[in-house]
C-alpha positions in Angstrom: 93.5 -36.6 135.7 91.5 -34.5 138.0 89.2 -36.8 139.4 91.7 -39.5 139.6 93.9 -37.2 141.6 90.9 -36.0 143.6 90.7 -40.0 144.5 94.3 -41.6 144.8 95.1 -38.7 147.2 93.3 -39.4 149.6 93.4 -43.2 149.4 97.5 -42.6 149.3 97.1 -40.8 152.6 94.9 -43.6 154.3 97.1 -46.4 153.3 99.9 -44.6 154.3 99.0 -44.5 157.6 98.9 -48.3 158.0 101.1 -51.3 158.4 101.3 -53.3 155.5 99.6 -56.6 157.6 96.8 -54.3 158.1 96.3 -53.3 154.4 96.8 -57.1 153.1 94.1 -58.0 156.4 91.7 -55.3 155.0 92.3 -56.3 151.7 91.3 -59.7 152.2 88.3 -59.3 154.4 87.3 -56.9 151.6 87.5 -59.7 149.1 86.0 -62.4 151.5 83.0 -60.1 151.8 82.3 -59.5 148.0 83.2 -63.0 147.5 80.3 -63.9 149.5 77.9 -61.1 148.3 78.4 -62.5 145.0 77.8 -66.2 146.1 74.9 -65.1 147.7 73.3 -63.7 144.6 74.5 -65.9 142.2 72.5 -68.3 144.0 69.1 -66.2 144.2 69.3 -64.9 141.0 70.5 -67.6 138.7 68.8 -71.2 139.1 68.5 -74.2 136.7 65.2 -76.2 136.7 66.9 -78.8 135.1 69.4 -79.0 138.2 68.5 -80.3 141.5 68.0 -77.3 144.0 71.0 -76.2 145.7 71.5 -76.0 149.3 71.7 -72.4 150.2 75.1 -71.7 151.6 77.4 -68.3 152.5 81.0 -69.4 152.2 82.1 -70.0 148.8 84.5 -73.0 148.6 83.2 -74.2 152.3 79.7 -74.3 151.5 77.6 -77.2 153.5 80.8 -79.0 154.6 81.0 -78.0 158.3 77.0 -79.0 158.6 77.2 -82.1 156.7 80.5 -83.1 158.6 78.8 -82.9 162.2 76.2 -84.7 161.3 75.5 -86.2 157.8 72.5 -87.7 158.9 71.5 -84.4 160.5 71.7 -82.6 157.2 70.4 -85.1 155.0 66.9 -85.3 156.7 66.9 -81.6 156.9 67.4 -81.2 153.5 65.0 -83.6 152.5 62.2 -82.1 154.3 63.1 -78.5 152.0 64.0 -80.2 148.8 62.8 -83.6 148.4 64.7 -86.5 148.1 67.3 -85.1 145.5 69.4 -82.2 146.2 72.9 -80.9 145.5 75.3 -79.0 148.0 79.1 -78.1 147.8 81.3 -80.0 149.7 84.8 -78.4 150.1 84.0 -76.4 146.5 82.3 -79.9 145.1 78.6 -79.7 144.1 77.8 -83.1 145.3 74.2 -83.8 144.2 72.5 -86.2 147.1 69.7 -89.2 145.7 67.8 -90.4 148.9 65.7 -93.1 149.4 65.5 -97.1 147.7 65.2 -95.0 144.2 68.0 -92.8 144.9 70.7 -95.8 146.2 69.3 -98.0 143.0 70.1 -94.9 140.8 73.7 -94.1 142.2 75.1 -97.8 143.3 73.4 -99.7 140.9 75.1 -97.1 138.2 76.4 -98.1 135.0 80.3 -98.1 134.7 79.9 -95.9 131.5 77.9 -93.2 133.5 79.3 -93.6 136.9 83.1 -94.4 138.4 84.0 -95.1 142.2 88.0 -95.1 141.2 88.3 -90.9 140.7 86.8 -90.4 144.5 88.5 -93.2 146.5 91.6 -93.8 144.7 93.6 -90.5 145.7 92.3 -91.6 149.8 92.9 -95.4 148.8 96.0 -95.7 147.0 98.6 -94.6 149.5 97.1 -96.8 152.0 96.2 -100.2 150.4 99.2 -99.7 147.7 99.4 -100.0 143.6 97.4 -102.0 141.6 94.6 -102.9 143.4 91.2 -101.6 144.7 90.8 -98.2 143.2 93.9 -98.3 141.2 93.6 -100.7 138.8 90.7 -100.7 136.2 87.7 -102.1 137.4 88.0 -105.3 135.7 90.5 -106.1 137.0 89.2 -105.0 140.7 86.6 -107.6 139.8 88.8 -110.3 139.3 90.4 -109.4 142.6 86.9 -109.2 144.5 86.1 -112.6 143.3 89.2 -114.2 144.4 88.9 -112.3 148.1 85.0 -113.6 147.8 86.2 -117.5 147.0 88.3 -117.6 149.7 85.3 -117.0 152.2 84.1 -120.2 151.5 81.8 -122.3 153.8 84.8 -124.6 154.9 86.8 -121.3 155.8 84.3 -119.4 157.6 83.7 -122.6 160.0 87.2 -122.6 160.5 87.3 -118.7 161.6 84.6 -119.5 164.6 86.8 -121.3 167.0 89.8 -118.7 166.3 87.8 -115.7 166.8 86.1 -116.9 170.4 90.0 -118.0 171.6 91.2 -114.6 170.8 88.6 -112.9 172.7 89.1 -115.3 176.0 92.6 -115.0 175.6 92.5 -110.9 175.7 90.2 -111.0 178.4 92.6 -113.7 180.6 95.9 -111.1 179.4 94.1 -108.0 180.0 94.4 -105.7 182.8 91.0 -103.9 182.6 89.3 -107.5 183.1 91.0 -108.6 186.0 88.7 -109.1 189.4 84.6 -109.8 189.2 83.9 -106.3 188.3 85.3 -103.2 186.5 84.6 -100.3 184.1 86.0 -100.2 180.2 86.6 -98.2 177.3 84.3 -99.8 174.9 85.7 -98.3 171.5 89.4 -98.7 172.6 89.0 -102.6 174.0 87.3 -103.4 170.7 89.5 -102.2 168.5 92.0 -104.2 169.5 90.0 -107.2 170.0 88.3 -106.9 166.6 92.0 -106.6 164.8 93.0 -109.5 167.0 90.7 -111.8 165.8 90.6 -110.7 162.2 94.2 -111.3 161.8 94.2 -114.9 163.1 91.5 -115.8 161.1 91.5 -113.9 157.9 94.8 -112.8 157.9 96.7 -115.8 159.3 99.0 -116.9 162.1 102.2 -114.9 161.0 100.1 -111.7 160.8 98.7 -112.1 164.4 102.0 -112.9 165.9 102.8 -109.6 164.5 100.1 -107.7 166.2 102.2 -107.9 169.5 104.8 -106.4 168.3 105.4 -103.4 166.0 102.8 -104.0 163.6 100.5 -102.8 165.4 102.4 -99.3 165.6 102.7 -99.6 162.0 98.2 -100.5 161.4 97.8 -97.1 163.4 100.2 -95.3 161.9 99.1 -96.6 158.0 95.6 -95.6 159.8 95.9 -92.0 159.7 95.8 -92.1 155.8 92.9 -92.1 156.0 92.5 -88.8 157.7 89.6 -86.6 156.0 91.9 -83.6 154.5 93.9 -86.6 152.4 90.8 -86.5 150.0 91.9 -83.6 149.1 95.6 -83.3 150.0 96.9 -86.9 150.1 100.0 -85.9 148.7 100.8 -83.2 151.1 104.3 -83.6 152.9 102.7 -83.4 156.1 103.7 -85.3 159.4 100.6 -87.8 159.4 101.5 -88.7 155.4 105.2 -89.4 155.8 104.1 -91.9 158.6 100.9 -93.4 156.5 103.9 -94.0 153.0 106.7 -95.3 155.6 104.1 -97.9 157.1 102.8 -98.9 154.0 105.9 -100.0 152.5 106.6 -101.9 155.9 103.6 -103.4 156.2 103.9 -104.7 152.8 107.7 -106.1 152.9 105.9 -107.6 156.0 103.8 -110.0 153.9 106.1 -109.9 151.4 108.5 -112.2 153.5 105.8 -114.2 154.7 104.7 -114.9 151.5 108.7 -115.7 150.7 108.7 -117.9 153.6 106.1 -119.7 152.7 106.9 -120.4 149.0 110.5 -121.2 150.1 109.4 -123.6 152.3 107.3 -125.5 149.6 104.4 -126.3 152.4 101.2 -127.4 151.4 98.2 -125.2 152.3 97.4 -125.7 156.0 95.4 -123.3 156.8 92.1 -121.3 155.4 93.4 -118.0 155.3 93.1 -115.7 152.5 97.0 -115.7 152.1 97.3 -118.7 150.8 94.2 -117.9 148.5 95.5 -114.8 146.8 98.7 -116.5 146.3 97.3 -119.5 144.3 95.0 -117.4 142.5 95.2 -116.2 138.5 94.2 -113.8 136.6 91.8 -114.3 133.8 94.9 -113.1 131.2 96.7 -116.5 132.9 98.7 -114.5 134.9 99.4 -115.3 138.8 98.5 -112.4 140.8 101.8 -110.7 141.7 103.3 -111.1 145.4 103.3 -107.3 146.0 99.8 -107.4 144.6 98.9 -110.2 147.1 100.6 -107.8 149.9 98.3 -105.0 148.9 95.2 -106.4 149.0 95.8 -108.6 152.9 96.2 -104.4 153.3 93.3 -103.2 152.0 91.3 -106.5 154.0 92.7 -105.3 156.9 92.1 -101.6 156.6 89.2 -101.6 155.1 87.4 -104.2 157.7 88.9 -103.3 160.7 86.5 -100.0 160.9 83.3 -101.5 160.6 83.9 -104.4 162.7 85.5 -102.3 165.1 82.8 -99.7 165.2 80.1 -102.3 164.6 81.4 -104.5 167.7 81.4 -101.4 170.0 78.3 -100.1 169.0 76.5 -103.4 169.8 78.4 -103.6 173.7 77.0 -100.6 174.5 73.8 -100.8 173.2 73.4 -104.0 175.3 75.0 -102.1 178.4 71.5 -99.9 178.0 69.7 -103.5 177.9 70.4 -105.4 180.5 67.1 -107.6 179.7 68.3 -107.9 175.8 72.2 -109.1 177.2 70.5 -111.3 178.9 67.8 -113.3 176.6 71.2 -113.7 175.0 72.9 -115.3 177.7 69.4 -118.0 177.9 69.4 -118.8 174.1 73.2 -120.1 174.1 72.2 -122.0 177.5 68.6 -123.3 175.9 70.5 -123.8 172.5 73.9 -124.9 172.9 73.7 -126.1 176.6 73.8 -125.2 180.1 77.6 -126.3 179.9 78.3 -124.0 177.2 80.3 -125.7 174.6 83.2 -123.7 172.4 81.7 -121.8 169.4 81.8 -123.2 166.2 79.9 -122.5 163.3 76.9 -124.3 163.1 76.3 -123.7 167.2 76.4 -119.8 166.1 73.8 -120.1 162.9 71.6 -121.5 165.6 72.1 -118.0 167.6 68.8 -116.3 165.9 68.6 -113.2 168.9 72.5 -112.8 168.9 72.2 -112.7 164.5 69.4 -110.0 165.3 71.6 -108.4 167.7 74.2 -107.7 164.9 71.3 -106.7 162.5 69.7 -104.3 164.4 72.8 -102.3 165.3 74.0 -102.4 161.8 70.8 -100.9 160.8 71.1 -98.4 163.3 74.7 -97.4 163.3 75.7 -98.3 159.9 79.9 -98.2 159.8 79.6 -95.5 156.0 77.2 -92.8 156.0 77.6 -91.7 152.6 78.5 -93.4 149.3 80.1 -91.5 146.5 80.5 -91.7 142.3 82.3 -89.4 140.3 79.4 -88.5 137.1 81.7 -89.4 133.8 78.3 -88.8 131.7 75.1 -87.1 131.9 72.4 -88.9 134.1 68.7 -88.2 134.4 67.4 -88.8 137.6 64.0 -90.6 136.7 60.8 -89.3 138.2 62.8 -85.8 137.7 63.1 -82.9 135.0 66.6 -83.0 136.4 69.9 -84.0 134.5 73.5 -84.6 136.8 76.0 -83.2 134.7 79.7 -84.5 134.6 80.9 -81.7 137.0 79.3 -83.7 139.8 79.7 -86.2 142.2 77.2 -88.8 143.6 76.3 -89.2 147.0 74.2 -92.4 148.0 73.3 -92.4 152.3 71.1 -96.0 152.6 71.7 -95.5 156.5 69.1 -92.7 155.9 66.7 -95.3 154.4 67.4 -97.7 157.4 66.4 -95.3 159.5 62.7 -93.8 158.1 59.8 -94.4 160.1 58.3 -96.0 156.4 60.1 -99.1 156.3 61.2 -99.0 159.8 58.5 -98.1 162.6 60.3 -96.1 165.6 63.4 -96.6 163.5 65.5 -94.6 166.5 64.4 -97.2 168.9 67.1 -100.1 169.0 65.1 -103.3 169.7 66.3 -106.6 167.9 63.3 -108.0 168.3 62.0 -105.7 165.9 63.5 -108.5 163.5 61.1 -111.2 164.9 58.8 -113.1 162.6 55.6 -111.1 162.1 56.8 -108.1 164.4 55.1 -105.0 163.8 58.6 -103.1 164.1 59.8 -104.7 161.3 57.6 -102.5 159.0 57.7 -102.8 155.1 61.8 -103.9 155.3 62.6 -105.8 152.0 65.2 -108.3 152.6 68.6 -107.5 150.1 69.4 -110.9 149.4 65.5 -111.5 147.9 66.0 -108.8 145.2 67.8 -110.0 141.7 71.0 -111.3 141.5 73.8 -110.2 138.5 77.5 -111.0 138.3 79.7 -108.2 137.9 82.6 -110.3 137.8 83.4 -112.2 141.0 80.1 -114.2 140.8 76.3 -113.9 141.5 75.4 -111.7 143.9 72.0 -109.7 144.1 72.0 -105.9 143.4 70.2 -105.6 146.6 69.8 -101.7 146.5 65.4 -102.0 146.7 66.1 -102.9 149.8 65.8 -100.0 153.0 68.7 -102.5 154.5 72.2 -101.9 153.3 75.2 -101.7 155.8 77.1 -103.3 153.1 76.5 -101.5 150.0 74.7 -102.5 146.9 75.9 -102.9 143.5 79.3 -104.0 141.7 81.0 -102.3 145.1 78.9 -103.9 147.7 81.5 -104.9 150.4 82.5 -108.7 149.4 83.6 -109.3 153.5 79.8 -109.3 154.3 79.8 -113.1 155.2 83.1 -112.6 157.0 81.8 -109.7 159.3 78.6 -111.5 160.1 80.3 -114.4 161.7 83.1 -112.3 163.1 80.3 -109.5 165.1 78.4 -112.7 165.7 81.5 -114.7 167.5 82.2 -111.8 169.5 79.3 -110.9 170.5 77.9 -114.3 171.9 81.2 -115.0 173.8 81.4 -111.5 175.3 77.3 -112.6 176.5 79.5 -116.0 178.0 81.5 -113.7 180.2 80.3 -110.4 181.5 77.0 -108.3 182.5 77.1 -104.9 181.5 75.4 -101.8 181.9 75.9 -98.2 181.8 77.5 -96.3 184.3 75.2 -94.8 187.4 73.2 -92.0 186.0 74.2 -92.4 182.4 71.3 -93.7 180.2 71.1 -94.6 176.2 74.5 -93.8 174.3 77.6 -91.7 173.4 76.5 -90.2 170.0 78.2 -90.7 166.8 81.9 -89.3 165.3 82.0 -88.3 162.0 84.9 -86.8 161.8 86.6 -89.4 159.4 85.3 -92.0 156.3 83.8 -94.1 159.1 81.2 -93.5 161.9 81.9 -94.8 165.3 81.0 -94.3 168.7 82.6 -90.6 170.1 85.6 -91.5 172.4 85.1 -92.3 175.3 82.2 -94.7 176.0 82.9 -95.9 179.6 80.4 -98.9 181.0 80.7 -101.7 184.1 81.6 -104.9 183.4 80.7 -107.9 186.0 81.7 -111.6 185.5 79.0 -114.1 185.5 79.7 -116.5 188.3 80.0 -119.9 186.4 83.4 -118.2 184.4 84.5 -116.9 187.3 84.8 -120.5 189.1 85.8 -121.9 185.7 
């Protein structure tokens, strides 16, 4: 009792001269502080060889996530050059185990369903957004099924319907818009494409009802069902907050919007009339014999929307300015439609754009370069070892695949910073070692043949059973845009501003940071037109 009085006395009298904020403020720094002592020797002291090394970090909980988050690329080359191609580091209190390289994306996105599982990472970000039972919340048979019914309503016939809509839409937000009145003029490249890339994808893929929307309050609704997708919903997308009550109360109006044109359309017993994937998904069955459900129908035109929109968005800025930093590039572009298609410069259509090989390299090359996802994840639902590797991924971890890092490594791509589309010439010596996806083997997971593509150091679409099924879709949609954007302006950067804006990473998407301001100037033949 002595020595414990000897000791509380004194600590009595020091507490007693605080406030009690102070005391809990001392208390938790005190905490903090052994909690990162600890940390800190936990992770010098006890190592696995059997484990990939672990990215030394002070913060318990936060570990790498601020580093990652500014700049995934950033980190992931860094940590390559100190552990190799396979690494692990704790995102948010996750040890997320990173496989780099063609081996790496083969091993995680070419995963089997027993040993891998997409649903437990996306579906708590997903659901709320896109809506029940489909996507991630359904099992992944089903979510097959559904891909191949999106997939065989992008067929040839539809696709060379989506050309002419696509080039109207743009010419028509040009002639309405204020920023493009007068021969000259500066823009907000990321803003102006946003809306022109949800413009177009709703009259073509989405359908007339759907665009005639856009003008109104859907569009409040698109933004507001947007922020869903906000990064702390991977972990909190349940949490009352402001952004969540908006994201649940758009969703449901978003879907009793298609909901009553689908009623609309059924009630009026019309025959199909258009190529839109509405009338697809409501004509299509299950393998069970049943029709897919309305709601169900409703939910997925979501998910199409949401889940396009930001690469085509991003993609289709991304390209305007690069071009606004080549002037010589915008305009070889402007002399292949004129020594292709014509010096009177017929309306788009399908087969004129196929012919478009430097505007198709255009798209290429910024998609290799500024690929929409920079990182891939799987949930580990059994134990896998990594080949090549005495190391085994135990079910406590998730995946992380990054094939933009592949895209941009001097060994398959020479000077893979510089953006030159030329670089996909015949026989170019920029071109490197590239293996083309679609050469690689093909497999059917369900919504038909389609290769597994992940050998390949070129994947902006994914690889595997998830490999992004619009593909096809966002080719001829970056590719319409583009070449009718080359019809009607010059650009270039602003007066003393060279190369780019760099990248945001704050969300599930990359994109260009906000602003991106360049000059605009209309050629002189749509002028007088």
């Amino acid at each position: 009792m002595g020595v414990l009085a000897a000791v509380s006395e004194p600590l009595r009298n020091l507490l007693s001269n605080k406030s009690t904020s102070v005391v809990i403020a001392e208390g938790l720094l005190s905490f903090l502080v052994v909690a990162i002592v600890f940390n800190v020797l936990s992770q010098l002291l006890i190592k696995n060889p059997k484990e990939p090394p672990l990215v030394f970090y002070w913060v318990p909980f936060i570990g790498s996530t601020v580093t990652y988050g500014i700049d995934p690329y950033k980190f992931f080359f860094s940590c390559r050059e100190k552990y190799g191609d396979v690494f692990t580091f704790v995102l948010l209190g996750k040890k997320t185990t990173v496989c780099l390289g063609v081996k790496g994306n083969e091993f995680i996105l070419n995963g089997k369903l027993k040993d891998v599982n997409a649903e437990e990472v996306y579906s708590p970000l997903t659901t709320p957004v896109f809506g029940k039972e489909v996507v991630y919340d359904c099992p992944n048979a089903k979510l097959m099924e559904q891909k191949k019914f999106v997939k065989f309503g992008l067929t040839s016939d539809a696709l060379r319907s989506y050309v002419p809509l696509i080039a109207e839409e743009v010419q028509k937000f040009i002639a309405r818009s204020a920023i493009f009145q007068g021969p000259k003029g500066v823009f907000n490249v990321p803003g102006i494409m946003a809306e022109v890339t949800i413009y177009t994808a709703s009259r073509s893929l989405q359908g007339k009802e759907v665009r005639s929307k856009f003008d109104s309050s859907f569009a409040d609704l698109y933004h507001d069902l947007d922020m869903g997708f906000s990064p702390i919903n991977f972990m909190l997308p349940w949490a009352p907050l402001p952004h969540n009550r908006k994201r649940d109360y758009a969703q449901k109006k978003m879907a009793q919007t298609y909901l009553e044109i689908i009623k609309a359309r059924r009630e009026a017993g019309s025959q199909r009339d258009a190529d839109d994937m509405i009338w697809n998904l409501m004509s299509s069955i299950y393998k069970n014999g049943t029709p897919v459900p309305d709601l169900e129908v409703a939910h997925m035109m979501i998910a199409l929307l949401m889940a396009g929109q930001h690469s085509s968005s991003s993609t289709s800025a991304w390209i305007l300015l690069r071009l606004a930093t080549r002037p010589d590039i915008l305009e070889e572009l402007y002399q292949e439609q004129i020594s292709i298609l014509g010096a009177d410069m017929p309306p788009l259509d399908y087969e004129s754009l196929q012919r478009l090989t430097l505007n198709s390299q255009v798209v290429k090359e910024t998609l290799r370069i500024h690929a929409p996802i920079h990182s891939i994840m799987r949930k580990v639902i059994a134990p896998m070892t990594v080949e090549g590797t005495p190391y085994t991924i135990p079910t406590s971890r998730v995946l992380l695949a990054a094939p933009g890092v592949t895209s941009k490594t001097e060994d398959h791509f020479p000077q893979p910073d510089l953006w030159e589309p030329h670089r996909w010439d015949e026989g170019s010596a920029l071109q490197g070692s590239n293996k083309d996806a679609d050469d690689d083997e093909k497999i059917d997971y369900g919504y038909g043949l389609v290769t597994k593509g992940a050998n390949s150091p070129y994947l902006p679409f994914g690889a595997g059973r998830h490999r992004c099924i619009g593909e096809a879709f966002a080719y001829v949609q970056l590719g319409a845009i583009t070449a009718t954007m080359v019809r009607e302006f010059r650009l270039k950067n602003l007066d003393g501003k060279e190369g780019v804006v760099g990248t945001d990473y704050s969300s599930l998407f990359s994109r260009p940071l906000n602003p991106a301001i360049v000059q605009w100037e209309r050629r002189e033949n749509t002028e007088k037109a």
